[in-house]
PAKEDO-116705 format. One record per atom (N, C-alpha, C): atom name; z, y, x; chain; residue in three letters. Coordinates in nm, 2 decimals, padded with zeros to 4 digits, always signed. Last residue first. Example, Ala and Ser with C-alpha at 12.3 -4.5 7.8 and 13.67 -1.06 7.14 Angstrom:
REM residues 2
   site        w        v        u   unit   code
      N   +00.71   -00.22   +01.28      A    Ser
     CA   +00.71   -00.11   +01.37      A    Ser
      C   +00.79   +00.00   +01.29      A    Ser
      N   +00.78   -00.57   +01.32      A    Ala
     CA   +00.78   -00.45   +01.23      A    Ala
      C   +00.78   -00.33   +01.32      A    Ala
This chain:
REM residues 170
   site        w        v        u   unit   code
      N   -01.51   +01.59   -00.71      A    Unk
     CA   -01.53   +01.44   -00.67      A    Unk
      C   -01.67   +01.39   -00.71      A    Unk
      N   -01.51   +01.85   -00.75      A    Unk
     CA   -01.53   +01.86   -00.60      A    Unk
      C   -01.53   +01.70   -00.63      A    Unk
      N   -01.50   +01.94   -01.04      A    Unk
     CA   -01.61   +01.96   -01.00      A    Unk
      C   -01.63   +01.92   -00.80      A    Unk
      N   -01.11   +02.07   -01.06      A    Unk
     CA   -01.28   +02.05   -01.10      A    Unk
      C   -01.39   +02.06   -01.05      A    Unk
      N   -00.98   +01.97   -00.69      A    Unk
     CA   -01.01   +02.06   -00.79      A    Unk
      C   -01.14   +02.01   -00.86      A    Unk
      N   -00.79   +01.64   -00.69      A    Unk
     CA   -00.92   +01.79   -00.63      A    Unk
      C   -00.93   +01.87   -00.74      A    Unk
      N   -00.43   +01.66   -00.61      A    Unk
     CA   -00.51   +01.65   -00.71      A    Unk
      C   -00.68   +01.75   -00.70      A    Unk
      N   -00.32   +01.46   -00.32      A    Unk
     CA   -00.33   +01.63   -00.37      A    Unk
      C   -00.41   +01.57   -00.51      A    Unk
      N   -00.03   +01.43   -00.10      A    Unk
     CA   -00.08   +01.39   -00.20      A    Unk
      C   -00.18   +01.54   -00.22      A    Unk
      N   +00.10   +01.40   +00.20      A    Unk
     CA   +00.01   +01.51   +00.14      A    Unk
      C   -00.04   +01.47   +00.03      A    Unk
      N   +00.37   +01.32   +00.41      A    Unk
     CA   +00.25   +01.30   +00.30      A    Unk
      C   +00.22   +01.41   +00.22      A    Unk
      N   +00.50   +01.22   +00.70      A    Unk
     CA   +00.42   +01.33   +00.59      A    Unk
      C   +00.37   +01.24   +00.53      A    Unk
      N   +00.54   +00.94   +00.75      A    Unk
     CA   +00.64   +01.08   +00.83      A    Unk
      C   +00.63   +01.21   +00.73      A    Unk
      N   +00.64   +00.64   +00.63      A    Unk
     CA   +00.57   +00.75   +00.61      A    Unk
      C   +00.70   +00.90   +00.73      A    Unk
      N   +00.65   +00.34   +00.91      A    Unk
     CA   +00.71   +00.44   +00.86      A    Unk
      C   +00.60   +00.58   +00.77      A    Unk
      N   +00.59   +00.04   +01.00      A    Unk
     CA   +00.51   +00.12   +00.93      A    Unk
      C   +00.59   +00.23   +00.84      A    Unk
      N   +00.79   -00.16   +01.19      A    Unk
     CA   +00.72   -00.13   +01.09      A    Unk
      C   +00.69   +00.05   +01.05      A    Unk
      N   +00.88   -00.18   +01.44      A    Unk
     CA   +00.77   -00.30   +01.39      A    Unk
      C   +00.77   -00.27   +01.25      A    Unk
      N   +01.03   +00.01   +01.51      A    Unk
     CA   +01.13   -00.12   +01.51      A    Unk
      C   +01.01   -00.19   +01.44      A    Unk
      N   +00.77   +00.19   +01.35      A    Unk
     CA   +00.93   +00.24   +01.41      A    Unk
      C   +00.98   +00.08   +01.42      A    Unk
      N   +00.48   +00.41   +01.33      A    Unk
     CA   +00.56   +00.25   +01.35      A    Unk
      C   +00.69   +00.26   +01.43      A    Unk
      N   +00.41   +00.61   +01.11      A    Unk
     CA   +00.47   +00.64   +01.28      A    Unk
      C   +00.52   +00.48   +01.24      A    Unk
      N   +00.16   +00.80   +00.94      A    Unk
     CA   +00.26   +00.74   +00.91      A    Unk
      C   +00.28   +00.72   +01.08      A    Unk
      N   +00.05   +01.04   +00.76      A    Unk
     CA   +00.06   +01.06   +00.85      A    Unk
      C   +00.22   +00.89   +00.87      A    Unk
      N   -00.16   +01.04   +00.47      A    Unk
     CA   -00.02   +01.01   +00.54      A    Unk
      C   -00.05   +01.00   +00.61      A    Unk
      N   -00.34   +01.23   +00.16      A    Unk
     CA   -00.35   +01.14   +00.32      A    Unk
      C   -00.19   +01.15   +00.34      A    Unk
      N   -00.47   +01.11   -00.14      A    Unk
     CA   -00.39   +01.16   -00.06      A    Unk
      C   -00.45   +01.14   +00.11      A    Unk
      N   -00.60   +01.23   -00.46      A    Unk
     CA   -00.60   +01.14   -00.34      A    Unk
      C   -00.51   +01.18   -00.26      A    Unk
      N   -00.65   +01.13   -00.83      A    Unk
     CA   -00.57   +01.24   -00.76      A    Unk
      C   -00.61   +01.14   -00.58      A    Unk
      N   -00.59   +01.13   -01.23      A    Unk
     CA   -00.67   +01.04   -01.05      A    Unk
      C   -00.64   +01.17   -00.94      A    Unk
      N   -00.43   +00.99   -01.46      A    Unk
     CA   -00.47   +01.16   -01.37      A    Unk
      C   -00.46   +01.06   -01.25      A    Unk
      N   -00.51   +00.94   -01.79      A    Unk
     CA   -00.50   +00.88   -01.68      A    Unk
      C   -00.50   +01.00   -01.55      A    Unk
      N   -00.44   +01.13   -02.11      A    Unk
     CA   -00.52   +01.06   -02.04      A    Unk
      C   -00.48   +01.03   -01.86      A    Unk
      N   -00.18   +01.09   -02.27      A    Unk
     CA   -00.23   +01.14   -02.20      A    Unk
      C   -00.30   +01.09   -02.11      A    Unk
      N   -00.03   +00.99   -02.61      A    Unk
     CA   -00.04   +00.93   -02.43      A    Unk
      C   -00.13   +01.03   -02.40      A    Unk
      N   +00.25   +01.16   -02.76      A    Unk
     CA   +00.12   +01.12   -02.72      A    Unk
      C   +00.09   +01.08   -02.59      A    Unk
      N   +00.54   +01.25   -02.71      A    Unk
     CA   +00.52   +01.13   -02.73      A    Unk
      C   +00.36   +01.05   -02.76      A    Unk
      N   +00.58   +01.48   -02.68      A    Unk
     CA   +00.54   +01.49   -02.83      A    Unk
      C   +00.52   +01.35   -02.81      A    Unk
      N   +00.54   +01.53   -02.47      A    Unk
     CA   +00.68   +01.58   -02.49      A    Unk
      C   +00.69   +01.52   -02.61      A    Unk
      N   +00.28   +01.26   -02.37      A    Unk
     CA   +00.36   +01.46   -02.37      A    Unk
      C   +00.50   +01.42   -02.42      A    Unk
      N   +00.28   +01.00   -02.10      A    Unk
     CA   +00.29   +01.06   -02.27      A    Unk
      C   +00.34   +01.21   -02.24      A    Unk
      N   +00.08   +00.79   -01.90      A    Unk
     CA   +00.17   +00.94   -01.94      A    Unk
      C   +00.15   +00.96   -02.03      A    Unk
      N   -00.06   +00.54   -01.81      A    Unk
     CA   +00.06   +00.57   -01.88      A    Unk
      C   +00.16   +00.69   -01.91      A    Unk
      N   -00.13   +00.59   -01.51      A    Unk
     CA   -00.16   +00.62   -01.61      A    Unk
      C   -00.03   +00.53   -01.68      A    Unk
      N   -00.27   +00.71   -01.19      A    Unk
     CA   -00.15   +00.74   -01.24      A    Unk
      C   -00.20   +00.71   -01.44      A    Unk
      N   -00.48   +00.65   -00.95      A    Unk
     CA   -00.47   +00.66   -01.08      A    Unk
      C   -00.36   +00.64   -01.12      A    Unk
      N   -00.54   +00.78   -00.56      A    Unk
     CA   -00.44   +00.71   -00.69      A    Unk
      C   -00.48   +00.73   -00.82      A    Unk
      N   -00.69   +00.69   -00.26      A    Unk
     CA   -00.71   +00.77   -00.38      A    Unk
      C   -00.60   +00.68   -00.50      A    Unk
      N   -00.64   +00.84   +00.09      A    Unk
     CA   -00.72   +00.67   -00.02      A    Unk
      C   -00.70   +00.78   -00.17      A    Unk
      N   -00.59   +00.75   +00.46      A    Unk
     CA   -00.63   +00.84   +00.33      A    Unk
      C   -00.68   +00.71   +00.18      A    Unk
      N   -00.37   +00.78   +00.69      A    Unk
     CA   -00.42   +00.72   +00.62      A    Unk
      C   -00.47   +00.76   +00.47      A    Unk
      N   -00.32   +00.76   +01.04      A    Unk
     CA   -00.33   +00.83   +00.93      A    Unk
      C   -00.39   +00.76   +00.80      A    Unk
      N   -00.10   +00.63   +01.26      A    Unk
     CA   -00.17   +00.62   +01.17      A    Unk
      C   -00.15   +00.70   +01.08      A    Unk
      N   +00.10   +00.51   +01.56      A    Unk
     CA   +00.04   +00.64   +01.49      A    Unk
      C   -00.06   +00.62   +01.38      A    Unk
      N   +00.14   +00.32   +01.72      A    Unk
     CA   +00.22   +00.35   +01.69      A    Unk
      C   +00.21   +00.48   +01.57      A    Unk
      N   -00.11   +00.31   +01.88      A    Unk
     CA   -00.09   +00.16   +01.87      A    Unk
      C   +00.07   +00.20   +01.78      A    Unk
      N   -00.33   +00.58   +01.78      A    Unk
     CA   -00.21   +00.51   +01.89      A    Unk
      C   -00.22   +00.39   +01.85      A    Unk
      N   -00.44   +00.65   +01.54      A    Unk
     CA   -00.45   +00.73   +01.67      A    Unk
      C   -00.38   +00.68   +01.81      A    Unk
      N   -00.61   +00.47   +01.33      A    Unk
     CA   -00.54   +00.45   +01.42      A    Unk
      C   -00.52   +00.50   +01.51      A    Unk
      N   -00.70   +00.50   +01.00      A    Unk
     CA   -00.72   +00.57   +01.12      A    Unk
      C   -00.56   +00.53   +01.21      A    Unk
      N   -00.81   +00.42   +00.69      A    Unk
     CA   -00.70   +00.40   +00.81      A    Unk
      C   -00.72   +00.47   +00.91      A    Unk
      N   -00.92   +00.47   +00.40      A    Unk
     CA   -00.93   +00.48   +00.51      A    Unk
      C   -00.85   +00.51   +00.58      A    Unk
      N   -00.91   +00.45   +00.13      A    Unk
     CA   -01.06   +00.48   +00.16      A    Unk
      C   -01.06   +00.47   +00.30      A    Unk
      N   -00.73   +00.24   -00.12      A    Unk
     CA   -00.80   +00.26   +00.05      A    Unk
      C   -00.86   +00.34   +00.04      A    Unk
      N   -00.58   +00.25   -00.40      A    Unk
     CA   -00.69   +00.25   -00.31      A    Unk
      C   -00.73   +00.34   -00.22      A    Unk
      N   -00.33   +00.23   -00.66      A    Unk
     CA   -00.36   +00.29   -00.52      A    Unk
      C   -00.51   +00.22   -00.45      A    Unk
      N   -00.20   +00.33   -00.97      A    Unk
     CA   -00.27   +00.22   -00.89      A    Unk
      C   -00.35   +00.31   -00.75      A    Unk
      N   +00.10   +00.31   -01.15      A    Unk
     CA   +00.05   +00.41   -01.06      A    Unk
      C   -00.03   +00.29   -00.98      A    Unk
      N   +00.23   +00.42   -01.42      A    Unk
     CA   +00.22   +00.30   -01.38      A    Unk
      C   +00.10   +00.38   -01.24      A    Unk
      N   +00.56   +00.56   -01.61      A    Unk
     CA   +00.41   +00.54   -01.58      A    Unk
      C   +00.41   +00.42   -01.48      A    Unk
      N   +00.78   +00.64   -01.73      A    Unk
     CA   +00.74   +00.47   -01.80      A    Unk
      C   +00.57   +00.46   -01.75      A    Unk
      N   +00.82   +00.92   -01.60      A    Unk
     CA   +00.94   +00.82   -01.68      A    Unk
      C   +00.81   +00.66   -01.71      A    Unk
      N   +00.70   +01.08   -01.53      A    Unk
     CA   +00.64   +01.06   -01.46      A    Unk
      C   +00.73   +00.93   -01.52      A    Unk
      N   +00.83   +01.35   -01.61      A    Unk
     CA   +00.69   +01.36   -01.69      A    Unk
      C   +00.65   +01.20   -01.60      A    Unk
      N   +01.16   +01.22   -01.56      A    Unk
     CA   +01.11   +01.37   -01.67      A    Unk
      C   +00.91   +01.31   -01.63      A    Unk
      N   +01.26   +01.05   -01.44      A    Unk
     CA   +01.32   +01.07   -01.52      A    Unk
      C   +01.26   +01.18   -01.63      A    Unk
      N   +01.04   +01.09   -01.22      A    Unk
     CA   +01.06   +00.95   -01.28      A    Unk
      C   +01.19   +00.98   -01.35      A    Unk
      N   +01.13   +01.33   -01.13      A    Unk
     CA   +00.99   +01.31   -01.20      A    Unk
      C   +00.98   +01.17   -01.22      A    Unk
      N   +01.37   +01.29   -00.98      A    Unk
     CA   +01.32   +01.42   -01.11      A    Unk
      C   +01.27   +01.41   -01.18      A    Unk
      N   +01.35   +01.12   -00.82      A    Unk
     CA   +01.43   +01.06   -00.91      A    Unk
      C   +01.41   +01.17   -01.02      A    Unk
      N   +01.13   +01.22   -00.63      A    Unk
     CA   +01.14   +01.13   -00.72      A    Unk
      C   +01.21   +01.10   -00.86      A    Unk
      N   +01.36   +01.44   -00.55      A    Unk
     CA   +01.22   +01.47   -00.64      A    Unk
      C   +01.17   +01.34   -00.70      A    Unk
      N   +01.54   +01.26   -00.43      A    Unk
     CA   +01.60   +01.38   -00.54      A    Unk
      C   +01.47   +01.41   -00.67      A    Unk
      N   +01.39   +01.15   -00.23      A    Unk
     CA   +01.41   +01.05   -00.31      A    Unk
      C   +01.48   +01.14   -00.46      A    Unk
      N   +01.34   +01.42   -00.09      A    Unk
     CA   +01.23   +01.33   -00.09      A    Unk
      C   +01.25   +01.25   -00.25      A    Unk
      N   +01.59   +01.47   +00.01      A    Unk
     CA   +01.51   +01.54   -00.07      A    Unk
      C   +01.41   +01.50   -00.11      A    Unk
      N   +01.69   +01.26   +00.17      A    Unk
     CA   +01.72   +01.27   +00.07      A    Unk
      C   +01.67   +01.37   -00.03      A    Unk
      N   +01.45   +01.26   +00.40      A    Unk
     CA   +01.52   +01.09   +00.28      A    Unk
      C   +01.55   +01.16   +00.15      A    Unk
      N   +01.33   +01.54   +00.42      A    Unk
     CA   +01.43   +01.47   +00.46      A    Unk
      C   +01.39   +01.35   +00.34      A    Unk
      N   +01.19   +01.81   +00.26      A    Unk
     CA   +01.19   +01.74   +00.42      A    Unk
      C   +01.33   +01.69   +00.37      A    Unk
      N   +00.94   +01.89   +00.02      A    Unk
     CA   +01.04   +01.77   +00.03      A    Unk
      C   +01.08   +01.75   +00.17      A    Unk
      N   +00.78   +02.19   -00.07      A    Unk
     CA   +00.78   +02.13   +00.07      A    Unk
      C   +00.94   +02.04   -00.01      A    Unk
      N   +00.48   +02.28   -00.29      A    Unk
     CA   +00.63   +02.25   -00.30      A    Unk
      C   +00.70   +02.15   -00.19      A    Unk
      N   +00.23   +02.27   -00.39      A    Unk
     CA   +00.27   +02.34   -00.21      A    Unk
      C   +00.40   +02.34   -00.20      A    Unk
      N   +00.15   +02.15   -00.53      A    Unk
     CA   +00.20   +02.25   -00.59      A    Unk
      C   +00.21   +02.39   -00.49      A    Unk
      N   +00.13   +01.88   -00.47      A    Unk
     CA   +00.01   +01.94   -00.47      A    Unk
      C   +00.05   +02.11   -00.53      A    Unk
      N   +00.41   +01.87   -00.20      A    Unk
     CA   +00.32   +01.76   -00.33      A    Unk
      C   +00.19   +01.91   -00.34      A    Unk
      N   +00.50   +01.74   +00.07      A    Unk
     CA   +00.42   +01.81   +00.01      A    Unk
      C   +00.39   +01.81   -00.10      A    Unk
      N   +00.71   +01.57   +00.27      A    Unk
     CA   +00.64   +01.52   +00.15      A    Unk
      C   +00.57   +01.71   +00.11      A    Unk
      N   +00.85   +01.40   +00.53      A    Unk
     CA   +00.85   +01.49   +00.44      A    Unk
      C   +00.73   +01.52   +00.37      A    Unk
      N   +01.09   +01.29   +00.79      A    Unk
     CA   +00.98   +01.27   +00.70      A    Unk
      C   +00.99   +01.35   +00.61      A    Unk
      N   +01.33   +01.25   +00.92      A    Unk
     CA   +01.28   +01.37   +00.93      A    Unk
      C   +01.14   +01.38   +00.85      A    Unk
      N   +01.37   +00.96   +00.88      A    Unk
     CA   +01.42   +01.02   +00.81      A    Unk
      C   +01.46   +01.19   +00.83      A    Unk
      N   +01.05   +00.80   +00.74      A    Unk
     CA   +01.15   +00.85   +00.81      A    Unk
      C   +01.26   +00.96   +00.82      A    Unk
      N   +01.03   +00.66   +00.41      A    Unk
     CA   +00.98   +00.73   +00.53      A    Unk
      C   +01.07   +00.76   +00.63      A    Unk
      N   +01.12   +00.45   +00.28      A    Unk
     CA   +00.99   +00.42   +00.35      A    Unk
      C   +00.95   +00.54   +00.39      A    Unk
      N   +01.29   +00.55   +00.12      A    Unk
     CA   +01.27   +00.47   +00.22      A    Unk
      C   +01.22   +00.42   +00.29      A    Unk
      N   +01.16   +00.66   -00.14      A    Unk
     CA   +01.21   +00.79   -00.02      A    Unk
      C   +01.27   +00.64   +00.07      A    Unk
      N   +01.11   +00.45   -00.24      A    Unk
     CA   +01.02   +00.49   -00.20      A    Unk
      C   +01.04   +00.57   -00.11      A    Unk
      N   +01.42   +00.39   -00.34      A    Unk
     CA   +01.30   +00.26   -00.25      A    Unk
      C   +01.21   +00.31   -00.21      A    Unk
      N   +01.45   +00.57   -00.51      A    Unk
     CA   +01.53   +00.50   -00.36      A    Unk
      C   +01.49   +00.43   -00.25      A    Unk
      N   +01.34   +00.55   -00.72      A    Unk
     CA   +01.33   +00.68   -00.61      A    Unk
      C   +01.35   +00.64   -00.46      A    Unk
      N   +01.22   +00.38   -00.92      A    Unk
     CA   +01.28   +00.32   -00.85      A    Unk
      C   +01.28   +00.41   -00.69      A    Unk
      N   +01.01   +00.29   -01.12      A    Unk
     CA   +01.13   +00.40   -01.14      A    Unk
      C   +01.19   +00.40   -01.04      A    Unk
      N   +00.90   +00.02   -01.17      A    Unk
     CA   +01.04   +00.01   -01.16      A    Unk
      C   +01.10   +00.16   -01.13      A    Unk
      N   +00.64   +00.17   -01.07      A    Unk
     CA   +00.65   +00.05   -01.19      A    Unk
      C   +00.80   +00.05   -01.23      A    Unk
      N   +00.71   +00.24   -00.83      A    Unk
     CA   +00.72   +00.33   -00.89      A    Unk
      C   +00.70   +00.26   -01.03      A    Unk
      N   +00.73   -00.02   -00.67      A    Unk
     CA   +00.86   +00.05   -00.69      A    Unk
      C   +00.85   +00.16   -00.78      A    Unk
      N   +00.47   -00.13   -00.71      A    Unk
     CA   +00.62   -00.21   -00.73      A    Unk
      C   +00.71   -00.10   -00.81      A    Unk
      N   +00.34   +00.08   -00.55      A    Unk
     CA   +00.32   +00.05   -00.65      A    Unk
      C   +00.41   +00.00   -00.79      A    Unk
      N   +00.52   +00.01   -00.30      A    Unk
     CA   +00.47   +00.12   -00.34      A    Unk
      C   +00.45   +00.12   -00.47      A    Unk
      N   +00.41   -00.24   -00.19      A    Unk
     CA   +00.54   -00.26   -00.27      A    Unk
      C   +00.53   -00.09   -00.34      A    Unk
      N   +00.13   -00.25   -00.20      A    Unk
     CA   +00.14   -00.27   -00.29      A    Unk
      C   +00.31   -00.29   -00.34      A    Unk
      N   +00.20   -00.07   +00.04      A    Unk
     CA   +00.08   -00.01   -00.10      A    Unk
      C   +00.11   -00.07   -00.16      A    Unk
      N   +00.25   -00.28   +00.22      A    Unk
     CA   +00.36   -00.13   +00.19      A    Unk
      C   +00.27   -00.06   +00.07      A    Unk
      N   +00.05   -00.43   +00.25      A    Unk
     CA   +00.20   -00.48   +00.18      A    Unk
      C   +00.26   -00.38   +00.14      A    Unk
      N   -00.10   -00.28   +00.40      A    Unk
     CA   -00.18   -00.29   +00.26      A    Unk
      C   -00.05   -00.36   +00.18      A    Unk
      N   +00.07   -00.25   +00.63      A    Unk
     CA   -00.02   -00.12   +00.54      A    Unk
      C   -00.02   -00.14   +00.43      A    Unk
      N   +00.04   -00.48   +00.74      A    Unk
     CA   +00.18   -00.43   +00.71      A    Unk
      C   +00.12   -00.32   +00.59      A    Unk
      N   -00.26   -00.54   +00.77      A    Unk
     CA   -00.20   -00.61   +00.69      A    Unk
      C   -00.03   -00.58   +00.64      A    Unk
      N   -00.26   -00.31   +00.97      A    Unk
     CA   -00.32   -00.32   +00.85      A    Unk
      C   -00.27   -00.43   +00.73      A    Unk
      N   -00.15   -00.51   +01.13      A    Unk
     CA   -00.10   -00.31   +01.16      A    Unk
      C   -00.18   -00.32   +00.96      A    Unk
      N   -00.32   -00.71   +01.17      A    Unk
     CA   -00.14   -00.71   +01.14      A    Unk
      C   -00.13   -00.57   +01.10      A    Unk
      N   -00.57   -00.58   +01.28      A    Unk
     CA   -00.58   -00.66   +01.16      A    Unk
      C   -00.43   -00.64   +01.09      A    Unk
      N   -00.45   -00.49   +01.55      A    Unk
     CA   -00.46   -00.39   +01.42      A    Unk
      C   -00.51   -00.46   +01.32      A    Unk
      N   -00.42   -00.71   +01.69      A    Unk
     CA   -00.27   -00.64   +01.62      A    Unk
      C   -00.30   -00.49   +01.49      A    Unk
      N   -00.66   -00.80   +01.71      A    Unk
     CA   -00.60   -00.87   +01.63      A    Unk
      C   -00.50   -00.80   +01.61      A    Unk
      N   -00.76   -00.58   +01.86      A    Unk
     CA   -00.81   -00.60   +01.71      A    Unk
      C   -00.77   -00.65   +01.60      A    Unk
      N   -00.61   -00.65   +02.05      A    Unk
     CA   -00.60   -00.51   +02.05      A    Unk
      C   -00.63   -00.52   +01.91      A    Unk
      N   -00.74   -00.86   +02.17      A    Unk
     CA   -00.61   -00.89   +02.15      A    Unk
      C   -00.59   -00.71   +02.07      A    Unk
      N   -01.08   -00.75   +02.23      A    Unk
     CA   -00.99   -00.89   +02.10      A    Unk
      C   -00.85   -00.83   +02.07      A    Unk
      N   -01.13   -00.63   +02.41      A    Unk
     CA   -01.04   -00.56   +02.30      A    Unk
      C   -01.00   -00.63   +02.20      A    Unk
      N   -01.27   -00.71   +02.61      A    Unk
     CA   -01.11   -00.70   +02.62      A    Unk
      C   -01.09   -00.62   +02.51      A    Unk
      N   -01.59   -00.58   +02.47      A    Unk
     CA   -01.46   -00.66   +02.57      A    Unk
      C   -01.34   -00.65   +02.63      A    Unk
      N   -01.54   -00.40   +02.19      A    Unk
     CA   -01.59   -00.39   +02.30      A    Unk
      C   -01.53   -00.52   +02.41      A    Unk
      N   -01.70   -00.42   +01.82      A    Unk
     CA   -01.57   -00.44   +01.95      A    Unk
      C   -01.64   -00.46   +02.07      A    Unk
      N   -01.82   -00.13   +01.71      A    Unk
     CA   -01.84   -00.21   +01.77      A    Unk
      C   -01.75   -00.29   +01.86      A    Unk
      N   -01.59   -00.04   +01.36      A    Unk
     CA   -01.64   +00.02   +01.48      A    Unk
      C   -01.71   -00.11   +01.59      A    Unk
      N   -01.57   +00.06   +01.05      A    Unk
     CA   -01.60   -00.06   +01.12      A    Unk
      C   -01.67   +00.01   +01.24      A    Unk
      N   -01.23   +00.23   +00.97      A    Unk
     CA   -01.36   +00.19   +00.98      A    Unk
      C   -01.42   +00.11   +01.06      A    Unk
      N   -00.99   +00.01   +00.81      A    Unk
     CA   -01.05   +00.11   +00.90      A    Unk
      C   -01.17   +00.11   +00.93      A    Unk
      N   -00.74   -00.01   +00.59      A    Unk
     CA   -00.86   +00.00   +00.64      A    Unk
      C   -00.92   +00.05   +00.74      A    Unk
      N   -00.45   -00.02   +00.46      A    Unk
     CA   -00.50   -00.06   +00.59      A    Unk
      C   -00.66   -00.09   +00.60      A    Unk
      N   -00.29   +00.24   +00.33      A    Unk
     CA   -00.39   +00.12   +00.28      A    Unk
      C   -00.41   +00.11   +00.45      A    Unk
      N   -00.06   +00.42   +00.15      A    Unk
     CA   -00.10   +00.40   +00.26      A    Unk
      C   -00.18   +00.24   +00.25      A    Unk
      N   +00.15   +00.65   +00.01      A    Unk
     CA   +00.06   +00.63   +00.01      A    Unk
      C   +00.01   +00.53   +00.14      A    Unk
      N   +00.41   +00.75   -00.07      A    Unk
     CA   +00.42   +00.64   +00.02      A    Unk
      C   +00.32   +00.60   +00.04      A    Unk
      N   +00.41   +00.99   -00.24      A    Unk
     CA   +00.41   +01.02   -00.09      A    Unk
      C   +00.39   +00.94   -00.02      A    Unk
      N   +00.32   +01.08   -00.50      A    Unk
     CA   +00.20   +00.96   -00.45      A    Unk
      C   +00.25   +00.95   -00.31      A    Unk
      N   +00.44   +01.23   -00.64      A    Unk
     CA   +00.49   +01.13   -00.65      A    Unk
      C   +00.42   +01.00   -00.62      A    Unk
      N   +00.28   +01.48   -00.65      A    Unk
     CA   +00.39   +01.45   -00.55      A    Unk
      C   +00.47   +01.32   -00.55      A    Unk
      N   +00.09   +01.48   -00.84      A    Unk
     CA   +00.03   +01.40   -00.69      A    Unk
      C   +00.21   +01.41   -00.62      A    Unk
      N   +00.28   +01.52   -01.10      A    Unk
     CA   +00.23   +01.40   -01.07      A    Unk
      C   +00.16   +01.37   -00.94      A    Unk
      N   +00.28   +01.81   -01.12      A    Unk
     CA   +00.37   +01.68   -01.06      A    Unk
      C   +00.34   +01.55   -01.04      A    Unk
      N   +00.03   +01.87   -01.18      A    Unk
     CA   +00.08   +01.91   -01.05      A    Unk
      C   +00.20   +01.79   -01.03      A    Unk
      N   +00.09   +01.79   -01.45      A    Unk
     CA   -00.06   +01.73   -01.39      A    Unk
      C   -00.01   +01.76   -01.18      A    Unk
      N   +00.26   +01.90   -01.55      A    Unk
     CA   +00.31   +01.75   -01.55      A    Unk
      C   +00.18   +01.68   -01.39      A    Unk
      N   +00.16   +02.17   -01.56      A    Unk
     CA   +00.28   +02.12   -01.48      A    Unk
      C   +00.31   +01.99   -01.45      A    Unk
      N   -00.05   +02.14   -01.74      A    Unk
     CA   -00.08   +02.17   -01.56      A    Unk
      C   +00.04   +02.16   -01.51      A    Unk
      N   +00.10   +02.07   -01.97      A    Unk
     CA   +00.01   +01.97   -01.91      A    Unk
      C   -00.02   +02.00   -01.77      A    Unk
């Protein structure tokens, strides 16, 4: 169970919600507001194809949505660099403890360091896990942050940091 439980935040890497916090707009910053509304509204599409794809098992599609010096962490401290190491670990754990699950994502927060740079933190429920033994197993909640990079007008993951908190810290 603490193996399945560690595997499971590595399989949060495409993580990413468009929120941000609410700050005073200043003059001349309309036009600036309105492309981060967009910037955010690409975000919250990429979360919900995210979702999509891990519904569907579907390694390929997630290790694509990062770049392709991008690279992943899971909660083990186990390092993924590249597309294709990235999409290998998927395809591991959507074949072995992570097979017929369903994975739901929320915002807690955007951060815009550039007009090309975003961090992005939020929280996952992962449910639908059975043991070995074919019992379901309760639901595993877990958060993350991404470091994502806008490339050709869209919204690339570079890092991700899934993690599961420890007892007693939520």
């Amino acid at each position: 169970m603490r193996i399945s439980l560690i595997l499971l935040g590595s399989l949060v890497a495409g993580l990413v919600v468009g929120c941000t916090p609410a700050v005073e707009e200043q003059p001349g910053e309309q036009a600036q507001a309105e492309e981060t509304r967009s910037d955010e509204e690409l975000l919250q599409d990429q979360l919900r194809d995210f979702e999509k794809a891990w519904a569907a098992g579907d390694a390929a599609l997630i290790a694509s949505r990062f770049v392709d010096e991008g690279d992943l962490v899971d909660p083990a401290g186990e390092r993924f660099h590249g597309k294709q190491a990235i999409e290998g670990r998927y395809t591991e754990l959507f074949q072995g403890p992570m097979a017929g699950s369903s994975i739901s994502l929320t915002s807690t927060g955007t951060r815009f360091i550039g007009t090309d740079v975003a961090v992005a933190d939020g929280k996952y429920e992962i449910t639908g896990l059975t043991s070995e033994d074919g019992e379901a197993l309760p639901a595993v909640k877990g958060m993350y942050t991404s470091v994502l990079v806008k490339r050709d007008g869209n919204w690339m993951i570079h890092c991700s940091r899934p993690m599961i908190p420890a007892p007693g810290t939520t």
